[in-house]
C-alpha positions, 0 to 999 in steps of 0.5 A, spaced: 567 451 445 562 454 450 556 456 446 553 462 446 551 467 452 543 468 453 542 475 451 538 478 457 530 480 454 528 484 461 528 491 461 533 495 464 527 500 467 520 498 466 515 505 464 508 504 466 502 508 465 496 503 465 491 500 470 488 494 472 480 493 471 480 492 479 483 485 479 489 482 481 492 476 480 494 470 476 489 473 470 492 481 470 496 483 463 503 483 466 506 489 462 514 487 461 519 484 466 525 488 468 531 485 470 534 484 477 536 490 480 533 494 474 528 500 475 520 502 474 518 508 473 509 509 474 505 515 473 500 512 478 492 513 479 490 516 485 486 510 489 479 509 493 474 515 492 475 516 484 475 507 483 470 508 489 464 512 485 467 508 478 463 501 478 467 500 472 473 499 476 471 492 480 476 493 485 476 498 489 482 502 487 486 503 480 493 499 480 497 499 475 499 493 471 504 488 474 512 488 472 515 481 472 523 481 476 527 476 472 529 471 476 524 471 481 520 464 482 515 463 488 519 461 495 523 468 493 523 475 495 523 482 492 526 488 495 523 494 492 527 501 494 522 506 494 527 512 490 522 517 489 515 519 490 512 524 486 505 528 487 502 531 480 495 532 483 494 540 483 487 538 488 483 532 492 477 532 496 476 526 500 472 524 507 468 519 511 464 515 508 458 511 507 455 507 503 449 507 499 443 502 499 441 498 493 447 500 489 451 494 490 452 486 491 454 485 499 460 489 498 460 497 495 467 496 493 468 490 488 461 489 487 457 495 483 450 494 481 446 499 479 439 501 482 436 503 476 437 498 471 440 492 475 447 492 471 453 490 475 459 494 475 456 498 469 459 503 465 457 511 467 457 518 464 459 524 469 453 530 468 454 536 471 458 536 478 456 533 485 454 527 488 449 525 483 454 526 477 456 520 477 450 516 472 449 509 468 450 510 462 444 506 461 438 508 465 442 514 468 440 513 475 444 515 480 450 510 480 456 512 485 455 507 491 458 511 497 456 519 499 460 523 503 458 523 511 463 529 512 468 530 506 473 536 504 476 538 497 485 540 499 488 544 494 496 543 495 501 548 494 506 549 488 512 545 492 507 540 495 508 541 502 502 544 505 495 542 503 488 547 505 482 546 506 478 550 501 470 552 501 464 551 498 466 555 491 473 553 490 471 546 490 465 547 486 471 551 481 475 544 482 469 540 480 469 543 473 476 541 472 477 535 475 480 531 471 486 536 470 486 538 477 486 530 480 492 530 474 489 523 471 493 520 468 491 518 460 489 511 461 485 512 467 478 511 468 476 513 473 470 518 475 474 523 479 472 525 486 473 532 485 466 531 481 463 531 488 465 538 491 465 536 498 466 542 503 464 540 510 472 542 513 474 549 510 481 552 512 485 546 516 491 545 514 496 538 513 503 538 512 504 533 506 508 527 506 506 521 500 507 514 500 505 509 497 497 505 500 498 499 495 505 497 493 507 490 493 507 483 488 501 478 485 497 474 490 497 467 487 489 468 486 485 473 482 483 479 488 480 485 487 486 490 488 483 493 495 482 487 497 489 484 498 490 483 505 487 480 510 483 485 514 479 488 507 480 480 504 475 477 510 470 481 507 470 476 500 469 471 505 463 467 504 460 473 500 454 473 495 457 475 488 463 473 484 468 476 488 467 471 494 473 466 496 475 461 501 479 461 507 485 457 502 484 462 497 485 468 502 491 466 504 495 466 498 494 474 498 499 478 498 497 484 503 500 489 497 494 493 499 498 496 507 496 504 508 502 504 512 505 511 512 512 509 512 512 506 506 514 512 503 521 515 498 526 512 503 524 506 504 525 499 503 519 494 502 521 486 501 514 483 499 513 476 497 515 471 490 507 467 489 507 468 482 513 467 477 516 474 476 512 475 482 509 481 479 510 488 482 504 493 482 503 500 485 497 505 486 493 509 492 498 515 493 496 519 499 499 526 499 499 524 507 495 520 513 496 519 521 496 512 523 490 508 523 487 512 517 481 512 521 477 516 517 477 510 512 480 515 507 485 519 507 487 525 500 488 521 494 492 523 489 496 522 482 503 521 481 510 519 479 514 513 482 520 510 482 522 504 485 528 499 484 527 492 485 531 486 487 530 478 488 532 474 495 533 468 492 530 462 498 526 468 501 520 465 502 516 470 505 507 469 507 506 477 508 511 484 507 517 485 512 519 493 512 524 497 513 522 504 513 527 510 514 530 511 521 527 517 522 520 512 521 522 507 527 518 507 534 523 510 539 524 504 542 526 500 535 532 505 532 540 503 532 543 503 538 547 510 538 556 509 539 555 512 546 549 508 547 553 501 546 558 503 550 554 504 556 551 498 555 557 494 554 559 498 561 552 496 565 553 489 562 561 488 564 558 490 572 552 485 571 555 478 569 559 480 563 554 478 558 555 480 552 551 485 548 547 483 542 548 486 535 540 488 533 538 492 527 530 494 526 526 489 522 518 491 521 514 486 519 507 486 516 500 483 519 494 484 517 487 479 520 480 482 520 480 485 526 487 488 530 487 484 534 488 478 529 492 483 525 497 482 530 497 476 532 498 475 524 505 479 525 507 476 531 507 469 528 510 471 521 516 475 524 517 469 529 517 464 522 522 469 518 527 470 524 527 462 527 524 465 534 518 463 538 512 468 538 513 469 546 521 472 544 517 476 538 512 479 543 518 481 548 523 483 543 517 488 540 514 490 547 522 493 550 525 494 544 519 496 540 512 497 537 505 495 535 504 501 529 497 501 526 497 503 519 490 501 517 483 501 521 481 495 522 487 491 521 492 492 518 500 492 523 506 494 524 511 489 528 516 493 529 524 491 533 530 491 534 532 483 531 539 479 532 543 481 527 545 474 527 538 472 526 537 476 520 543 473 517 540 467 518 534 469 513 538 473 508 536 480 510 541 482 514 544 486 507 538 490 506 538 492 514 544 494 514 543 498 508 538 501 511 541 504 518 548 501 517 552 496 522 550 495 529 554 500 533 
């Protein structure tokens, strides 16, 4: 008689409500596994400026704690279905930054030093509002590494649509409840940039439109959370503090850290296996954000999230593949319409008789140190996962496609219509035409 059936031990859905210390990686506290098809549910902690002015966070960001998928192994995939994104912060201030002399170790993200008494990533206590409210716990010297070189502070309609742009004194009322208003969830530690009060833009107006800024698997080596792509990664490339890695070791990111708008409620994000269970992690909302984030930041907000996940199996993958929702695609990258086919099959029937291609939208993720490098990143990873020279991709990506920036200073999109019979052959095919149906 066969024995008995293996009782499952994942969860069908995953709650998560806690955050790394900034690190990800092998090292971080994996908070349960969810089975294969199963869900996360995250209150997630707003990302940049609050961990920025936090040197306790040595990441950059507050992600949350990883998820194992049952049945994920390295060389597989995970598909994440974006269900819902949610923003629970009543308010945000952000802006252009720069950063502060003699308050960091080569790098003011990840390697904190206070100037007063020396500690690193030293523990602070908040006095008072503005950009000096931040201090060490220790001497009480001035302990935030960056100041606003023009800032704002947004507060969001009920509805979460709009966003405006509020004066001086609405965001000094702001900074003294900041914790409510940033809607901070318990376990986050972050001091909350609404502290700061910045108020150089008042009265613009932003429509609201979340995603997701980090979503994505463990990379193979421990890497401060912000830094988990190829372009913020470079800057730990020979550095001086302990945070440093080589070329190899970089490689073995994810680029879980995108600023890509299109990840968003809708959306469907397939993200590398480098670590058994593979990891799923999130954090970094933003309420909205132009393409490029080319101010360096954009409104950081708190929120709730749902995703659903799913293993590729055999779908070895070096960086993200997208597909976002159509109304997200380039132009020149959306599905042939039915009345648009026919009229290609009718110009193709008068030249030659060839026979039309049936393509979908696949958007493929590449990151370097500059833009350049980012794209030559992607160019070389959708030619891998498709079975193509990188010459096809460029052509594919140039008339029937797009070069989208997501992040300043590297981080693209690669984005094109691809064979169906190519997407097939790599195992996507399912999750594209689940997104935008068949070819027409």
């Amino acid at each position: 008689m066969p024995g008995p059936t293996a009782v499952s031990t994942a969860a069908e859905t995953v709650y998560v409500d806690r955050f790394c210390d900034g690190i990800i990686g092998p090292s971080a506290e994996v908070i349960g596994t969810v089975r294969d098809g199963g869900h996360i549910v995250a209150n997630t902690a707003p990302g940049c400026w609050g961990p920025m002015i936090t040197p306790a966070i040595q990441g950059g960001h507050e992600v949350t704690l990883p998820v194992a998928v049952e049945g994920a192994q390295v060389g597989d995939a995970i598909a994440i279905r974006i269900r819902s994104i949610d923003v629970t912060s009543v308010a945000t201030s952000s802006g252009n930054d720069r950063a502060i002399e003699g308050r960091f170790n080569g790098d003011p993200y990840c390697a904190k030093v206070c100037a007063g008494c020396g500690a690193q990533d030293e523990e602070t206590v908040v006095e008072g509002i503005g950009p000096d409210s931040v201090r060490c716990a220790a001497c009480g010297a001035p302990a935030a590494p960056f100041a606003f070189t023009n800032g704002y502070t947004m507060a969001f309609d009920d509805a979460r649509r709009l966003g405006v742009t509020v004066d001086a004194a609405r965001a000094e009322a702001f900074a003294r409840d900041a914790h409510h208003a940033a809607a901070l969830p318990a376990a986050s530690v972050q001091n909350p940039i609404l502290l700061f009060a910045p108020a150089d833009l008042v009265g613009v107006v932003a429509r609201m439109r979340p995603f997701m800024g980090q979503l994505g698997t463990m990379p193979a080596v421990d890497l401060p959370d912000s830094h988990n792509a190829g372009d913020f990664g470079a800057f730990l490339l020979g550095a001086p503090h302990r945070h440093a890695v080589t070329p190899e070791q970089l490689a073995q990111r994810t680029d879980g850290h995108l600023d890509i708008d299109a990840v968003r409620a809708g959306a469907i994000l397939v993200c590398p296996v480098k670590v058994p269970g593979g990891g799923v992690y999130l954090g970094d909302m933003h309420a909205m954000q132009g393409d490029g984030e080319i101010a360096g930041h954009t409104a950081d907000v708190a929120g709730t999230v749902t995703l659903q996940v799913s293993v590729v199996k055999g779908l070895a993958l070096d960086g993200p593949v997208l597909f976002p929702l159509a109304e997200d695609l380039p132009f020149l990258a959306r599905p042939l319409t039915a009345a648009e086919r026919e009229a290609a099959e009718a110009l193709a029937a008068r030249h030659g008789g060839v026979t039309v291609e049936d393509g979908l939208p696949v958007s493929v993720v590449g990151t370097g140190p500059d833009l350049n490098s980012a794209v030559d990143n992607g160019l070389r990873r959708a030619a891998t996962i498709l079975g193509m020279e990188v010459p096809e991709v460029m052509n594919r990506a140039t008339i029937s496609g797009a070069i989208e920036i997501g992040r300043a200073p590297g981080v693209v999109q690669v984005t094109f219509r691809a064979p169906a019979a190519a997407l097939a052959a790599c195992g996507l095919d399912g999750l594209a035409r689940e997104q935008y149906g068949a070819p027409a």
